[in-house]
TORVEX-903790 format. One line per 3 residues: number of its first residue (from 1); for each residue x negated, y, z of C-alpha. Coordinates in steps of 0.5 Angstrom, whole numbers, plus 500, padded with zeros to 3 digits. Example, Ala and Ser with C-alpha at 12.3 -4.5 7.8 and 13.67 -1.06 7.14 Angstrom:
<rozas>
1 = 475:491:516; 473:498:514
</rozas>
This chain:
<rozas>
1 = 401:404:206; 398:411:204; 391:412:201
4 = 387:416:203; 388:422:198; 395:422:200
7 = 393:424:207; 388:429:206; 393:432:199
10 = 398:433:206; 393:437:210; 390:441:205
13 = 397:443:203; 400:448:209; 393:450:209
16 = 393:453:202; 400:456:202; 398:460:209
19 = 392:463:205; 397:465:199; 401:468:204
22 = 396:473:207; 394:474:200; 400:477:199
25 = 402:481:204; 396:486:203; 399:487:196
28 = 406:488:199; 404:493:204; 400:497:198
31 = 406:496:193; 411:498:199; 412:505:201
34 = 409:508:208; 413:508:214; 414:515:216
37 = 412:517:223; 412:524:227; 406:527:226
40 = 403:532:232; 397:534:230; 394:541:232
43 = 391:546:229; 382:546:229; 377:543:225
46 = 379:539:219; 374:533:222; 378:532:228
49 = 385:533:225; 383:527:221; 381:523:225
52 = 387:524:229; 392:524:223; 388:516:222
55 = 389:514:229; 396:517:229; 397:513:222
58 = 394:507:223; 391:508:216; 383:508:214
61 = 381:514:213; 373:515:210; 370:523:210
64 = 364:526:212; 364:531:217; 357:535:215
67 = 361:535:208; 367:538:212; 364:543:216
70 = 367:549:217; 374:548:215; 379:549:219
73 = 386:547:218; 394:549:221; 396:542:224
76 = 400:537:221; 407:536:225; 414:533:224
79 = 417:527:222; 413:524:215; 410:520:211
82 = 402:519:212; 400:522:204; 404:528:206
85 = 402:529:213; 394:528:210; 396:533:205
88 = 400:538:210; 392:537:213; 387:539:207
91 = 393:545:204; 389:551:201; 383:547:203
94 = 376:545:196; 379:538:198; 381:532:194
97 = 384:526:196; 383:518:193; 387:513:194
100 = 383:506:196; 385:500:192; 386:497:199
103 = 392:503:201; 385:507:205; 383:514:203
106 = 377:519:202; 377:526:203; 372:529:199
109 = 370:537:198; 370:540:192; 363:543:190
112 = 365:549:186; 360:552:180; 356:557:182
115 = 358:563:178; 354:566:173; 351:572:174
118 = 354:578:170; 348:580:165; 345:586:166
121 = 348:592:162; 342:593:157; 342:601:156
124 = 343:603:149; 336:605:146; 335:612:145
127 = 334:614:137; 326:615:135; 326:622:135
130 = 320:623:130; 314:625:133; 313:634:131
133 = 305:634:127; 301:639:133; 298:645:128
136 = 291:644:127; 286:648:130; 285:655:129
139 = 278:657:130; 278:664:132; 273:669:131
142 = 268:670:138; 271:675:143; 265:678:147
145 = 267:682:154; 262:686:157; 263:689:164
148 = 262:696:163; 269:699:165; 269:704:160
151 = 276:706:157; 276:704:150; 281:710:147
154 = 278:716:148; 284:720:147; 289:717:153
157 = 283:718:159; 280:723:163; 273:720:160
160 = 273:720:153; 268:714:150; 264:716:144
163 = 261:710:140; 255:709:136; 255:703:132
166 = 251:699:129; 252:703:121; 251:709:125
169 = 244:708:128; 241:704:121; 244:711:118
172 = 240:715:123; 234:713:121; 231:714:129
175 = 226:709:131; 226:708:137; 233:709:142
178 = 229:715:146; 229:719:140; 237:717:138
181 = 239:718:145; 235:725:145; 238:728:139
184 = 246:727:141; 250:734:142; 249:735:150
187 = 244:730:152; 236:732:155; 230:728:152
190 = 225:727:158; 218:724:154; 213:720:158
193 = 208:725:160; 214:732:161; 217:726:167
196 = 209:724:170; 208:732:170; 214:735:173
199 = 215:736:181; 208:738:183; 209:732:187
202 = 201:729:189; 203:721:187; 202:722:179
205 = 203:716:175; 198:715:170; 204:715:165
208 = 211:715:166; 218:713:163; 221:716:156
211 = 229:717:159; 235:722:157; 240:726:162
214 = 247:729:160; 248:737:161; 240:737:164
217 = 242:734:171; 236:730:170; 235:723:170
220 = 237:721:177; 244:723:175; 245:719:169
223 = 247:711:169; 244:706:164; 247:700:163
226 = 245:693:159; 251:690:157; 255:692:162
229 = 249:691:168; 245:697:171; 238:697:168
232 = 232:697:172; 229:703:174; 222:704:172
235 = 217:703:178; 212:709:177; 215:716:178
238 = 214:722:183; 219:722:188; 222:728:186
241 = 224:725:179; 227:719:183; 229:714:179
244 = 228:714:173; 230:709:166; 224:707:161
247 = 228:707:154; 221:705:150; 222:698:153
250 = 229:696:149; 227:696:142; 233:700:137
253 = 233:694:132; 236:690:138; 241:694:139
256 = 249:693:137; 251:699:140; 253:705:145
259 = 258:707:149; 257:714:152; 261:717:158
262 = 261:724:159; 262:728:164; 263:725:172
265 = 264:717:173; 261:717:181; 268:714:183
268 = 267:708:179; 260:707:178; 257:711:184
271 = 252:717:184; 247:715:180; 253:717:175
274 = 255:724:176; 253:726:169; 255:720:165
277 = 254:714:163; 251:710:158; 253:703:156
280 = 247:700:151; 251:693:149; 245:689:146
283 = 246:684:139; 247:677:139; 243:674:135
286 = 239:677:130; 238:675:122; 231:676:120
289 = 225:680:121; 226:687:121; 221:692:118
292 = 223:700:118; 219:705:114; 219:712:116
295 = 216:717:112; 215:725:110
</rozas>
């Protein structure tokens, strides 16, 4: 009679060897190359191609369908295995395949690296050009310019201009201007009381301006300028004389010099100098008190 370790070593006996039967046939099928089978699988987006190809094959196929989107494959057709068909599937495509240890597959895509930008060109530097030294600053003399519109050559124009500089009113020896004005070849002296009395007119003055006329055409006909400017007339003449030009009222140690204009500038300066002109440009500045002595 048998124990009863026999009895359950004779239970337990097929049981095991069942197991190591299913054990086995896995490792088989993984060692044994795939059956082929004709595969018929259309053109269109890779994810439904593979699943067509797992259903088609019978094998377990493991991909992600957002990782694949946006790829399109030709179709997979013909009588082959299922490796090829699913590489006929992915040909061409950033795809790698993995083989499972239990005969699956894993389709993954492949992320390529980004390509490096290209560096910018960087521009050759111009060479240092050495900065030129700006010439130092020349101080000129000053340059004074009057308007008085007279010509400066007296041998090009019509109306020749006569100067009387500064040497040659100290080397007169002239007091006043009225006296050096008075004594110039071709010019008329008209003191004070002479112009208050003349032309009998009834509106007499007390006393009246000491002025000059070129040729004896009075003063009415000879222009008086300041620097350029018409001098002011002297309020208190007869109506005959009319406008008259006091001369005492500029000192002669003021003066720099004069320019005289013979002859008719009416077109020019108007009227008033149908005799000619008579520019008095007045001195900047003066150096000292001046002190003039006249004896004899």
């Amino acid at each position: 009679m048998a124990g009863p370790g026999t009895l359950q070593w004779k239970l337990l006996r097929p049981l095991l060897c069942m197991a190591l039967l299913l054990a086995a046939v896995p490792a088989a099928m993984a060692g044994e190359p795939a059956a082929a089978h004709d595969y018929r699988i259309g053109a269109g987006p890779l994810p439904s191609a593979l699943q067509q190809w797992a259903r088609q094959s019978g094998i377990a196929l493991m991909f992600d369908g957002r990782e694949l989107a946006g790829l399109h494959t030709e179709g997979a057709h013909g009588q082959t295995d299922p490796a090829s068909a699913l590489k006929q599937l992915v040909a061409g495509m950033p795809v790698t395949i993995l083989r499972t240890p239990s005969g699956g597959f894993v389709v993954r895509r492949v992320r390529t690296a980004p390509i490096a930008a290209a560096p910018a060109p960087v521009a050759a530097l111009a060479p240092l050009r050495s900065i030129p030294e700006s010439p130092r600053q020349v101080e000129l003399a000053p340059i004074h310019v009057t308007g008085s519109r007279l010509p400066r050559t007296s041998v090009q124009t019509t109306l020749p201009v006569t100067t009387i500089d500064r040497a040659d009113i100290l080397r007169s020896g002239y007091g006043s201007l009225f006296d050096l004005l008075r004594h110039l070849p071709g010019m008329n002296g008209l003191p004070a009381m002479s112009s208050a009395r003349s032309g009998d007119s009834q509106y007499l003055p007390v006393g009246a301006a000491a002025t000059t006329s070129f040729d004896g055409m009075g003063p009415r006909a000879t222009l008086f300028l300041v620097n350029g400017r018409r001098l002011p007339r002297y309020p208190m003449v007869s109506l005959e004389q009319g406008g008259l030009t006091d001369l005492g009222g500029i000192p002669l140690s003021f003066v720099d010099r004069i320019e005289l204009v013979r002859g008719g500038a009416s077109a020019i300066y108007g009227a008033d100098a149908m005799s000619g002109v008579v520019n008095i440009i007045l001195r900047d500045q003066a150096d000292g008190p001046e002190a003039m002595l006249q004896t004899g």
